[in-house]
N, C-alpha and C positions, 0 to 999 in steps of 0.2 A: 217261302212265299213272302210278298213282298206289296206296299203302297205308298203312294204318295201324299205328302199331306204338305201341302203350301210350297210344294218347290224341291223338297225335303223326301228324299226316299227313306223310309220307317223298316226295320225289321232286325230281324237274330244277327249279331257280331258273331264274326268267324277268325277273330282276333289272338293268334297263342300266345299266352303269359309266359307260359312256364320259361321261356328264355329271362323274361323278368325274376321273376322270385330264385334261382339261380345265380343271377351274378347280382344280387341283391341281397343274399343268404346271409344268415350270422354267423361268425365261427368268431368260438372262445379258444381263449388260449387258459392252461390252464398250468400253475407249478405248485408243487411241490417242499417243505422243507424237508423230509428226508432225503438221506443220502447215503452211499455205504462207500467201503473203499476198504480194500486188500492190504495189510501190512505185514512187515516181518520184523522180529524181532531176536537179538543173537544173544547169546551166553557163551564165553569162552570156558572150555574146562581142560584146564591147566594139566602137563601130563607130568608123572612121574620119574623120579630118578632111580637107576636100580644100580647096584655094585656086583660086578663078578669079581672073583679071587682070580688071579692070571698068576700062575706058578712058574712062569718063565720070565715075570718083571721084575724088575729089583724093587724092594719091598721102597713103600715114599714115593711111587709112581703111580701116575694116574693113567689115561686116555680113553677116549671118547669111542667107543665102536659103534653104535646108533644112536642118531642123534636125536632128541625130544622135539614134538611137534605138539602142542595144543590142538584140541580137538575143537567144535564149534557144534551148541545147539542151538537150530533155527525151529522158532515157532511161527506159524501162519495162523493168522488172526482176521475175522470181519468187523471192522466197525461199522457202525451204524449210528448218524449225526441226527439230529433235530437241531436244526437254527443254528449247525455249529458245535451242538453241544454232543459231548460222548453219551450216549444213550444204553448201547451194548457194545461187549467185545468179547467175540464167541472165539475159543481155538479151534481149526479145523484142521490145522494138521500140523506134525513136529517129526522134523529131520535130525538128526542125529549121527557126527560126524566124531569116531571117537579117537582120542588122542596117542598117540605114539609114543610108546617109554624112549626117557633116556637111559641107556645102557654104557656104565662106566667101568672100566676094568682097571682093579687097583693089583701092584705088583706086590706080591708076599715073598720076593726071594730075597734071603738074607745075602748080602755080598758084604765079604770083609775086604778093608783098605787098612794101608796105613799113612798118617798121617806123620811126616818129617817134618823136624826142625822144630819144633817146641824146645820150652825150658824144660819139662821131663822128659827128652830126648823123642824116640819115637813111640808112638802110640796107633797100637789097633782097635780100629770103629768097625761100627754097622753102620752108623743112619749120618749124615749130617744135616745138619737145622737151620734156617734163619729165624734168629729171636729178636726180639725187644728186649735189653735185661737194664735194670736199675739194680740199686745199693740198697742196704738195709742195715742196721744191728738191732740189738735188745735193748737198746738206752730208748725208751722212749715211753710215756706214761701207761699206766696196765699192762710193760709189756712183764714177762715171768724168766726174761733171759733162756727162756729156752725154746728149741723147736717143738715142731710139732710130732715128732718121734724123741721126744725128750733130750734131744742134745744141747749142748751151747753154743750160740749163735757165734760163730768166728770165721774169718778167713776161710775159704773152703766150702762150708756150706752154703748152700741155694736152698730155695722156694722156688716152688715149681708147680704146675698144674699137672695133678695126678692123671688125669685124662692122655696128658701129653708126653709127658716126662714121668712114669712112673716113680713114687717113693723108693729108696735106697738105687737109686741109676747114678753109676759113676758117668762123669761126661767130661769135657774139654772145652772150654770158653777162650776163643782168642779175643788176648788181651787181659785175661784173668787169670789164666790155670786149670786145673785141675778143682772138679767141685763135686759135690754131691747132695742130689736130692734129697733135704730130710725135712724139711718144709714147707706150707702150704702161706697164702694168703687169700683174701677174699677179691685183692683187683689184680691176681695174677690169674691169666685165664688164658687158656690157647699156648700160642708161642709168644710165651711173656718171662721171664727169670726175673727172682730176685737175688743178688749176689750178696751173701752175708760177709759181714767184717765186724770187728770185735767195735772197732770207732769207725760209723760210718762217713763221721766231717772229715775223718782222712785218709780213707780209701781212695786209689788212685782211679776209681772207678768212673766213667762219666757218661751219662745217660745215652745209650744208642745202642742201632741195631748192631747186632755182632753172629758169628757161626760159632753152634755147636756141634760136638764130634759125639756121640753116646756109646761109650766104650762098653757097657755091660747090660742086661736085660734084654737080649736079642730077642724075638718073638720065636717060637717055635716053630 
C-alpha cells in the first residue's frame, strides 16, 4: 500500500541487495610460514673382496670371477621449515640396497721352470717376481755386521720381506746372482730386496727394478 505526498509516491522498497553485498564481499587471502618437503638421502656401503684357492692356476695368479658392486642406503626424510628454517626431520622410510662381493681366485698350482743362461748355468724356479732391490752392507753406524739370522752381511745375502720372500729362500736376482734370504729391514716391505755386499760403495749394484726366480720354499 501506497500515497502520495507532494508529488512524491511514499511506500516499502522492493529493492534486492543481496547482488550487492556479493560482489562487494571480503575475501582474505591468507599464508602461511610453514612448509614441508620430501627428501632422500644416500650412503654407499662399500662391498667386500673375497679370495677362493683355484687349484688349476698357477700359483702368483689372480682373476676376477664376480665382480664387486656397492650397495646404496636410501633414507626418506620429511622436513618441516618455519621461515626457512629446519624445524623437524622425521625418517619415514629406508631402502636398502645390498652390495655385491667381489670374488677373486688366486692360483696355488706350483709349476716348475727352468730358467737358461745364468752365470750358475741353469736354474730350477717356482715363482718369478718383480722387485724393487737396493744395496746395503754392515758398515754403517749401530750396525752389528750381522743379519738378522746371525750371518754376515756379504755378497749373496738379501733382506727381504718375510711376508713375501720367506727367511732362508734361496732366489735368483738378474743382474746379481744367486742370493739368500737371511735378513730383514724396516723400509723393505712387499716386493722390495735388499742386496747385501761386504762394501756397499762398490757393489756393482744400481738401484732399480729387476726379476726374481725363487728357487726353494715352494708352498705346499
Amino acid at each position: 500500500m501506497s500515497h502520495q505526498t507532494g508529488g512524491q509516491v511514499l511506500g516499502t522498497s522492493n529493492v534486492d541487495n543481496s547482488s550487492y553485498y556479493q560482489e562487494n564481499k571480503l575475501v582474505l587471502n591468507t599464508t602461511t610460514a610453514f612448509d614441508q618437503k620430501e627428501i632422500e638421502e644416500y650412503e654407499s656401503l662399500p662391498y667386500e673382496t673375497k679370495y677362493e684357492k683355484d687349484l688349476e692356476m698357477e700359483y702368483g695368479k689372480e682373476e676376477i670371477s664376480q665382480k664387486g658392486v656397492n650397495g646404496v642406503k636410501t633414507e626418506h626424510y620429511l622436513i618441516t621449515y618455519w621461515a626457512d628454517e629446519i624445524i623437524d626431520k622425521t625418517l619415514t622410510k629406508t631402502d636398502t640396497e645390498e652390495p655385491t662381493d667381489e670374488i677373486i681366485r688366486k692360483g696355488t698350482k706350483i709349476v716348475w721352470r727352468m730358467l737358461e743362461g745364468t752365470e750358475n748355468g741353469r736354474l730350477k724356479y717356482w715363482h718369478k717376481m718383480r722387485v724393487w732391490a737396493t744395496k746395503y752392507d754392515a758398515n754403517c753406524p749401530g750396525c752389528t755386521g750381522r743379519t738378522y739370522s746371525g750371518t754376515q752381511v756379504v755378497k749373496g745375502v738379501c733382506a727381504t720381506d718375510p711376508k713375501t720372500i720367506p727367511l732362508g729362500t734361496n732366489f735368483y736376482v738378474t743382474g746379481y746372482g744367486l742370493c739368500r734370504a737371511e735378513d730383514i729391514g724396516g723400509a723393505i716391505k712387499g716386493n722390495r730386496i735388499d742386496l747385501g755386499y761386504e762394501d756397499a760403495g762398490k757393489g756393482a749394484w744400481r738401484t732399480g727394478w729387476t726379476d726374481v726366480y725363487l728357487l726353494t720354499n715352494a708352498p705346499e
